[in-house]
C-alpha positions as CSV (number, residue, x, y, z in Angstrom):
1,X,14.2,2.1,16.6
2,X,10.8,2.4,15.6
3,X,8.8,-1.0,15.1
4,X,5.1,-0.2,14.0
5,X,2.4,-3.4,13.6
6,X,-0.8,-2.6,12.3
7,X,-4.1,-4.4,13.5
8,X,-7.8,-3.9,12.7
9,X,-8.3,-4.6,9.4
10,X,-11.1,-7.3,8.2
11,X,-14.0,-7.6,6.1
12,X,-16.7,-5.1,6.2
13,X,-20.0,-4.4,4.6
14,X,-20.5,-1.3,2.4
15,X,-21.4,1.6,4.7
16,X,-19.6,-0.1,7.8
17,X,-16.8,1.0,9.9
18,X,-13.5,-0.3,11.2
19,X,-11.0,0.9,13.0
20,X,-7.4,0.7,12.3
21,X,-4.5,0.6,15.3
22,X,-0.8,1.0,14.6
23,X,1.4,0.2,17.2
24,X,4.7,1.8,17.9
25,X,7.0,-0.8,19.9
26,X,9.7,2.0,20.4
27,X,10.0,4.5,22.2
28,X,10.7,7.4,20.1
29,X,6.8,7.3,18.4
30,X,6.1,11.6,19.5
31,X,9.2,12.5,17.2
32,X,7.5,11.2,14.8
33,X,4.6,12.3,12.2
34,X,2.6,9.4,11.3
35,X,0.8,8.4,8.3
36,X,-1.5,6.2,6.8
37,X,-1.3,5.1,3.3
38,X,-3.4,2.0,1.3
39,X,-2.5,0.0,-1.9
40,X,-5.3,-1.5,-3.7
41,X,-5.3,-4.5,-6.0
42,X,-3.3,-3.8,-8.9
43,X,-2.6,-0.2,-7.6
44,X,0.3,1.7,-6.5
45,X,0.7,2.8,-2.7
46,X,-1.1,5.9,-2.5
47,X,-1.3,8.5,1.0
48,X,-4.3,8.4,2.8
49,X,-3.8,10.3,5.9
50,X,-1.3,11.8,7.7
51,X,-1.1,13.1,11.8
52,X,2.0,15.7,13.1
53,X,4.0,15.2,16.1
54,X,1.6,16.3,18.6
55,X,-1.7,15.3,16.7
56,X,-2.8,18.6,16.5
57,X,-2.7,19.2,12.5
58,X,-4.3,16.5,10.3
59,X,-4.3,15.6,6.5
60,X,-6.6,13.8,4.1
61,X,-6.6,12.6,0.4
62,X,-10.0,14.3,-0.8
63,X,-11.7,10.8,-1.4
64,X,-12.1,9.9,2.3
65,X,-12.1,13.5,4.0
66,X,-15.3,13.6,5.9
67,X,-15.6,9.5,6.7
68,X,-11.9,8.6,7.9
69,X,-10.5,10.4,10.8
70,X,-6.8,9.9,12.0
71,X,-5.7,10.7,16.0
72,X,-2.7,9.0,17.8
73,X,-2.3,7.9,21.7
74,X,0.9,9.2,23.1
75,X,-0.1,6.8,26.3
76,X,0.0,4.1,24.1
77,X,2.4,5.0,21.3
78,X,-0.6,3.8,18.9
79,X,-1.9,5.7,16.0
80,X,-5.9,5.0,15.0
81,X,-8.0,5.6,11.6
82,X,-11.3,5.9,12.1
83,X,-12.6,4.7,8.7
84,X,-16.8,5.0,8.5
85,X,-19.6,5.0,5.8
86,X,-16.6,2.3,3.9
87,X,-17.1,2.2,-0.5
88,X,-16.1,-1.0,-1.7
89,X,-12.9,1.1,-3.9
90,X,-11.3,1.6,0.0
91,X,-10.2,-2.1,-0.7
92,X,-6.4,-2.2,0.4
93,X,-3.9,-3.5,2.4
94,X,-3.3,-0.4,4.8
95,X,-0.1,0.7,6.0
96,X,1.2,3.3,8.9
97,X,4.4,4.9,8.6
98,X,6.6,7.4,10.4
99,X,8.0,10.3,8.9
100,X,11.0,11.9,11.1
101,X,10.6,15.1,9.3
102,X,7.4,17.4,11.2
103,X,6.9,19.5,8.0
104,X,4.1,20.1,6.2
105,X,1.8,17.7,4.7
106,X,4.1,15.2,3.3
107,X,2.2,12.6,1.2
108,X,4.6,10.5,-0.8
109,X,5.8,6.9,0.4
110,X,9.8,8.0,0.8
111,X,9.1,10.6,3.1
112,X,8.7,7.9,5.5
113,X,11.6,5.9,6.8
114,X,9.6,3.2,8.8
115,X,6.6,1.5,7.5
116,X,4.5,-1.6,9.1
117,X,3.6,-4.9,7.4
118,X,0.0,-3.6,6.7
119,X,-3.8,-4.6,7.2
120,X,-6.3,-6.1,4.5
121,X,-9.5,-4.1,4.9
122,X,-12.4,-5.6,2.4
123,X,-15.3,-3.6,1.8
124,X,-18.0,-5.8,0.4
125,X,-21.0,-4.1,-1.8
């Protein structure tokens, strides 16, 4: 079973950087494609990033291509987003989630079974 816990989130200044961890207690976390997805205040859930099995192919929404970068550890069953040169609209509670499926570039929330309980990230202006 797959148990993923997110960590890394905080407050930030405009232009800052955080990092983001997720955290696969299982043991099952390479069958996995792993994404990253964000909700905003008053916003749906929207995809953010997404990883493949082996971390060779990645996948971006077009607003943070070029400042968030996405890489997992098998080592440490962890996946990371690298989020840099932060706007105050990347305000969101930030998810991970596994997809069981390696296809493509899946972005919507039900092609992933497991989801963590998600990290505030607050980008301040």
């Amino acid at each position: 079973q797959v148990q993923l816990v997110e960590s890394g989130g905080g407050l930030v200044q405009a232009g800052g950087s955080l990092r983001l961890s997720c955290a696969d207690s299982g043991r099952t976390f390479s069958n996995y494609a792993m994404g990253w997805f964000r909700q905003g205040p008053g916003k749906e859930r929207e995809f953010v990033a997404r990883i493949s099995r082996n971390g060779g192919n990645t996948f971006y929404t077009g607003s943070v291509k070029g400042r968030f970068t996405i890489f997992r550890d098998h080592a440490k069953n962890t996946v990371f987003l690298q989020m840099n040169i932060l706007k105050p609209e990347d305000t969101a509670v930030y998810y991970c989630a596994a997809d069981e499926s390696g296809v493509g570039y899946r972005t919507r929330t039900h092609h992933y079974k497991y989801w963590g309980q998600g990290t505030q990230v607050t980008v301040s202006s």
